[in-house]
C-alpha positions in Angstrom: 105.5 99.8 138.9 109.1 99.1 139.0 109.2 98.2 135.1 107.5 101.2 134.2 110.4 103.2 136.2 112.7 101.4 134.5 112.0 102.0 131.5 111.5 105.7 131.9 114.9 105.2 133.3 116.6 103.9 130.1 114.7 105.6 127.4 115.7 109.2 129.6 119.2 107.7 129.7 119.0 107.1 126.0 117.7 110.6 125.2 120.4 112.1 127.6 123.2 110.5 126.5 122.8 110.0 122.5 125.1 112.9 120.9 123.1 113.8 117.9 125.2 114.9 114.9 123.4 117.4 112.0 126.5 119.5 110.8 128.4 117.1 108.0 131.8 117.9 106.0 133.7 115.7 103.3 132.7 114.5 99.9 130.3 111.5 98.4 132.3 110.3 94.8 130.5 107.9 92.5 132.6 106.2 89.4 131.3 105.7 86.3 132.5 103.3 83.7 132.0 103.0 79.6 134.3 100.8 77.0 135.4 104.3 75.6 136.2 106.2 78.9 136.0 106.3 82.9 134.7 109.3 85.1 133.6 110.1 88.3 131.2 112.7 90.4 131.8 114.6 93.6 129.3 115.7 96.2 130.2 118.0 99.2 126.3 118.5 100.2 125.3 116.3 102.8 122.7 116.7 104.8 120.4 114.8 107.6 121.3 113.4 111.0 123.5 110.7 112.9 123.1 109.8 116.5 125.0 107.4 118.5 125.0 106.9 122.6 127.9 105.2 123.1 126.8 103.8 126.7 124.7 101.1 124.8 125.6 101.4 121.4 122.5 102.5 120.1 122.7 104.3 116.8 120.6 105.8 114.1 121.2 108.0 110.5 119.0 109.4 108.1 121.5 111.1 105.3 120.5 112.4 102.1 122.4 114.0 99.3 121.0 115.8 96.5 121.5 114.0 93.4 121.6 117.4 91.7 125.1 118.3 93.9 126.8 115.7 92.3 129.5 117.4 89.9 131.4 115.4 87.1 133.2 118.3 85.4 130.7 118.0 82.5 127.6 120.0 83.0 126.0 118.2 79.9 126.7 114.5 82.0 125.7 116.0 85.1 121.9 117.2 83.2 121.5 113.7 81.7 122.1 112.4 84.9 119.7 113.8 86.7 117.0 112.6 83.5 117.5 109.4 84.4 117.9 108.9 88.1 114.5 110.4 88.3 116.0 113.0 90.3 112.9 115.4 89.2 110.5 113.1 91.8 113.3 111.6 93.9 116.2 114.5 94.0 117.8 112.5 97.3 120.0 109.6 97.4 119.2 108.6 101.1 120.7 106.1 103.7 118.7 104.9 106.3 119.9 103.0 109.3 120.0 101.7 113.2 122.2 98.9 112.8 125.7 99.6 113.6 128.2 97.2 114.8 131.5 98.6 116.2 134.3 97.0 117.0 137.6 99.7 117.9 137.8 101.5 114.6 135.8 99.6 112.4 132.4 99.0 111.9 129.9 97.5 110.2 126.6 99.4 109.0 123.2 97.7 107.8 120.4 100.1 106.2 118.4 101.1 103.5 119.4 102.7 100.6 116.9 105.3 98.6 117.6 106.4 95.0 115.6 106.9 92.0 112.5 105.8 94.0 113.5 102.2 94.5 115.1 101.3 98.0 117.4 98.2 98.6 118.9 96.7 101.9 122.7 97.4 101.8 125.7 96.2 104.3 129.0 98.8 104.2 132.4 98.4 106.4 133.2 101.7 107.5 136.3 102.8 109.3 135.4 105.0 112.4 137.4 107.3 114.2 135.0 108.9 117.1 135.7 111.7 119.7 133.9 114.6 120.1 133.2 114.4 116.1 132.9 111.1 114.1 134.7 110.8 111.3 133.6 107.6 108.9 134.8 106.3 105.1 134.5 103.7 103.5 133.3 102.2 100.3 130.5 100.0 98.4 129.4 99.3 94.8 125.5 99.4 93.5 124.2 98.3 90.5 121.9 100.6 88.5 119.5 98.1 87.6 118.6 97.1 90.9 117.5 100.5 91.6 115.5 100.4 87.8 117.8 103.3 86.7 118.0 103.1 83.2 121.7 103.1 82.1 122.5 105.8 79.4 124.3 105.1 75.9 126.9 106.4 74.0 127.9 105.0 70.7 125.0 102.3 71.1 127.0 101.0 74.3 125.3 101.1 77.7 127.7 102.7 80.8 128.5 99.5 83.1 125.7 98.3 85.7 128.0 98.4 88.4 128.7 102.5 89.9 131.5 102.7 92.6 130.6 105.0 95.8 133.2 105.9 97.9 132.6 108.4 100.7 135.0 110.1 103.7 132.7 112.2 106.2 133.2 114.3 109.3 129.3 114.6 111.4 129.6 117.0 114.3 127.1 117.9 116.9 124.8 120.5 115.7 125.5 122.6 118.7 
């Protein structure tokens, strides 16, 4: 009997004091590279949730961000982008995760990455400032073909494997 109070106990602890974040602001940027030129794409949409009770460190995300948001100052990039990403069938990029490990204002964050219907196990650093919001950046690199993106051409030369994401994002309570 006691066990079963107790763990009503800590799951209604858990559920009390978990701040859930749902309203996001800042920008996902992806660089691109080719022998003949560099470039990059911006999003500002991003959407899902974050939650974190900071009495036992328990933390969860789900964020998406539509692959269609993504803006490279060239609208015919941007179409041929979304060709082959498969962003049609799969028009997220999503990050999954419950594994956080935070040490002052840095932190290390283990999940799943989505895009172009694959999914692969990623590790980030972030740096974290909490309060009331959280604000997080940080940076990793991906390679298309693990994600069985095809990489596009130009002048019979494939862009590079490797894309850049860098991100810098506010999450506030939805309240």
């Amino acid at each position: 009997m006691m066990k079963i109070l107790f763990r009503i106990i800590l799951i209604t602890s858990t559920i009390i004091f978990a701040e859930k974040y749902t309203d996001f602001s800042g920008k996902v940027t992806y660089y691109g590279n080719h022998v003949l030129h560099n470039w990059s794409g911006e999003s500002k949409t991003i959407n899902g949730f974050l939650s974190y009770n900071k009495q036992n460190n328990e933390f969860a995300c789900d964020i998406k961000i539509p692959i269609i948001s993504f803006d490279s100052k060239n609208s015919s990039r941007d179409s041929n982008m979304l060709i082959y990403t498969n962003a049609i069938d799969q028009p997220n990029i999503q990050f999954k995760s419950n594994d956080l490990q935070l040490s002052l204002n840095k932190a290390k964050v283990n999940g799943t990455l989505y895009f172009g219907g694959q999914s692969k196990n990623i590790s980030v650093e972030l740096d974290v400032i909490t309060g009331k919001d959280i604000s997080f950046s940080g940076e990793f690199i991906i390679k298309l073909s693990d994600y069985e993106i095809t990489r596009p051409s130009l002048l019979f030369k494939k862009i590079d494997d490797e894309i850049k994401i860098t991100f810098s994002i506010i999450a506030k309570t939805g309240s």
